[in-house]
N, C-alpha and C positions, 0 to 999 in steps of 0.2 A: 598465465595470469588470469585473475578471475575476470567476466565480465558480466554483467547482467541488467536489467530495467527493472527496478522494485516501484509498484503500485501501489500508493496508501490511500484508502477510500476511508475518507473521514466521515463526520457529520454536515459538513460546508464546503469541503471541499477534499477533491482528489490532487494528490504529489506526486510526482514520477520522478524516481531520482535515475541518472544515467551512470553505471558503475563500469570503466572500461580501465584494463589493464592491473586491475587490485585499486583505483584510484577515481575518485569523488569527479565526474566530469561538469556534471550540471544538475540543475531541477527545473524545475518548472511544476505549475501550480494551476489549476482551473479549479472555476467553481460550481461546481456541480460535485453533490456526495449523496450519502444517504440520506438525510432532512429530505430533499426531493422527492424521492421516491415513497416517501413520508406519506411526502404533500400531498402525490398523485395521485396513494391510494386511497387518503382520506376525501378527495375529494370526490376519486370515481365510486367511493362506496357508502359516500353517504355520513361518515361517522369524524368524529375528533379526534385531532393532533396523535394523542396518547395512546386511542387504541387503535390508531393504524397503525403508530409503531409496534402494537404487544402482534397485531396481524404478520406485520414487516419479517420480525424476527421471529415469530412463530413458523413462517411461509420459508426463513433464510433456514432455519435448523431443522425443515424436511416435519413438522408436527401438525400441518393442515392435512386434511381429507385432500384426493386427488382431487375432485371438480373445484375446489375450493383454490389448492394451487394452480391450478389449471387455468383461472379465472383472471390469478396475480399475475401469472406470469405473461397474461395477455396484454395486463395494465403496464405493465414494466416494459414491453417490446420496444415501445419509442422511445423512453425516456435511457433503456440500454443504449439504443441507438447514436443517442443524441449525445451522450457519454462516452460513448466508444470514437464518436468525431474529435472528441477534445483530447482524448489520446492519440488517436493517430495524428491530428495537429502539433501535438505537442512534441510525438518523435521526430516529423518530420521536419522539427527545427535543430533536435541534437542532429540529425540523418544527414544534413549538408554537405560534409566533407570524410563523412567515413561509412564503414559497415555499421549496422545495428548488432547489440550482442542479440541471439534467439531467444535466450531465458529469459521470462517474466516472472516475477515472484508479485502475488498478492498478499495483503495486508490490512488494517482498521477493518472497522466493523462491515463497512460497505462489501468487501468484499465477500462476504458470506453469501448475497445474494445469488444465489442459482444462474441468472441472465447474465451477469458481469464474468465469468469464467467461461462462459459457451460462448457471447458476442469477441471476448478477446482470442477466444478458440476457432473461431471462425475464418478460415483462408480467405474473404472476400477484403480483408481491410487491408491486410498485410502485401498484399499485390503492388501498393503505390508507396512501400518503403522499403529501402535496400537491407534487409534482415540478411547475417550470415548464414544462417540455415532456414530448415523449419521453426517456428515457433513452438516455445514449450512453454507452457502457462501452470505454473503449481502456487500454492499458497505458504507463505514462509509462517511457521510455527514456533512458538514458546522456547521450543527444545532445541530449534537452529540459533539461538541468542548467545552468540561465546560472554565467559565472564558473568554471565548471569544464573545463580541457582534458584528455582523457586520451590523454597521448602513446602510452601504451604500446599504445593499442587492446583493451587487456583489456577494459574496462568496456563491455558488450555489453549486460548482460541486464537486467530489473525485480529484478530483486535486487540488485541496483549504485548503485541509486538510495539509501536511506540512505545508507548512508556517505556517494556524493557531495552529498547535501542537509545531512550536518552536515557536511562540509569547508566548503562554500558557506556554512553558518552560522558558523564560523570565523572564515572570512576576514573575512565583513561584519562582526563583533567585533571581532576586531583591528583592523580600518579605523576603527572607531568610535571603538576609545580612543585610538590613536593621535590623531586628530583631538580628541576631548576630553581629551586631554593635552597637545595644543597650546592650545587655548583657553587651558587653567586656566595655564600657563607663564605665557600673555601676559598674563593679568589679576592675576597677581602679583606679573608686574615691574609693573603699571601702577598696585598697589598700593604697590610700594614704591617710585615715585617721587614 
C-alpha cells in the first residue's frame, strides 16, 4: 500500500498532507510559502514586491549568474531554516503513534526553490522523527497526475500540480453522483412498483 508525505509550497502558505496505507490520514497547514521569501529578498536587495519575485523565480529556474545565485541563496538560508521548523513540527504531530513514510514529494510554486529540496535533504532534521527509512525528497510532476491529460503541454512544472489534483477531484465527484444518482433513480422506481 502506498504511503507518502506530499509538500505543497504555496504563495501564503505550505500543506503537508500525510498519505498512509493508499489512504488520506491528515494535513496540516503553516504559514509560511513563497510570498516570504518574496519579502526577504526584496527587502535584502533593496528593490519592490514584483521584481523580487521576477529575481525569486529567475534564481528558482537556475537563470541567474553564479555570484548572483550565490548571493540568493545566502538570503533564503534562514528563512529555509525557519520553514523546514514548521515541517518537522508539523510531522512530528502525524509521528505520535506510528512510523513516518520516507517519501516526500514536492509541489506549488515554492518548491522550485533550490534551498527547500537541499534543507528537506538534509539528515540533520529528520534525527528527531521516527521515518521508516532514509528520506527520499523528489518533486511530483504534471505527468504523475492520474486522470488528468494535458493537451496543450503547458502543464510542466510542481506548481501545476494543485489545480490538476483538484480537477482530478472533480471529476472523481462527478463520477460519483452521477453513479449515486443512478442508484437512488433505480430504487425509487423500485419503490414505486
Amino acid at each position: 500500500d502506498f504511503s507518502a508525505i506530499f509538500v505543497d509550497i504555496g504563495g501564503g502558505t505550505t500543506d503537508i498532507a500525510l498519505v498512509r496505507n493508499g489512504g488520506l490520514e491528515g494535513t496540516k497547514m503553516f504559514a509560511l510559502g513563497g510570498r516570504a521569501f518574496t519579502k526577504r529578498l526584496a527587502a535584502e536587495l533593496g528593490v519592490g514586491f514584483e521584481e523580487a519575485e521576477a529575481f525569486k523565480i529567475r534564481y528558482a529556474e537556475g537563470k541567474l549568474g553564479k555570484d548572483v545565485a550565490e548571493k540568493i541563496e545566502k538570503i533564503f538560508v534562514d528563512d529555509c531554516g525557519v520553514w523546514l521548523s514548521g515541517v518537522e513540527l508539523s510531522l512530528a504531530e502525524f509521528s505520535e503513534n506510528d512510523l513516518l513514510p520516507n517519501k516526500i514529494f514536492l509541489c506549488g510554486g515554492g518548491s522550485g526553490l533550490p534551498g527547500i529540496k537541499k534543507a528537506l535533504s538534509s539528515l540533520q532534521w529528520v534525527k528527531s522523527l521516527p521515518f521508516a527509512k532514509e528520506v527520499e525528497v523528489s518533486f511530483l510532476q504534471p505527468k504523475d497526475v492520474v486522470n488528468i491529460f494535458d493537451e496543450t503541454k503547458e502543464l510542466r512544472d510542481p506548481q501545476d500540480i494543485t489545480p490538476m489534483g483538484l480537477a482530478n477531484l472533480v471529476l472523481e465527484t462527478v463520477g460519483e453522483e452521477k453513479v449515486l444518482a443512478g442508484i437512488l433513480r433505480r430504487a425509487v422506481k423500485m419503490i414505486q412498483k
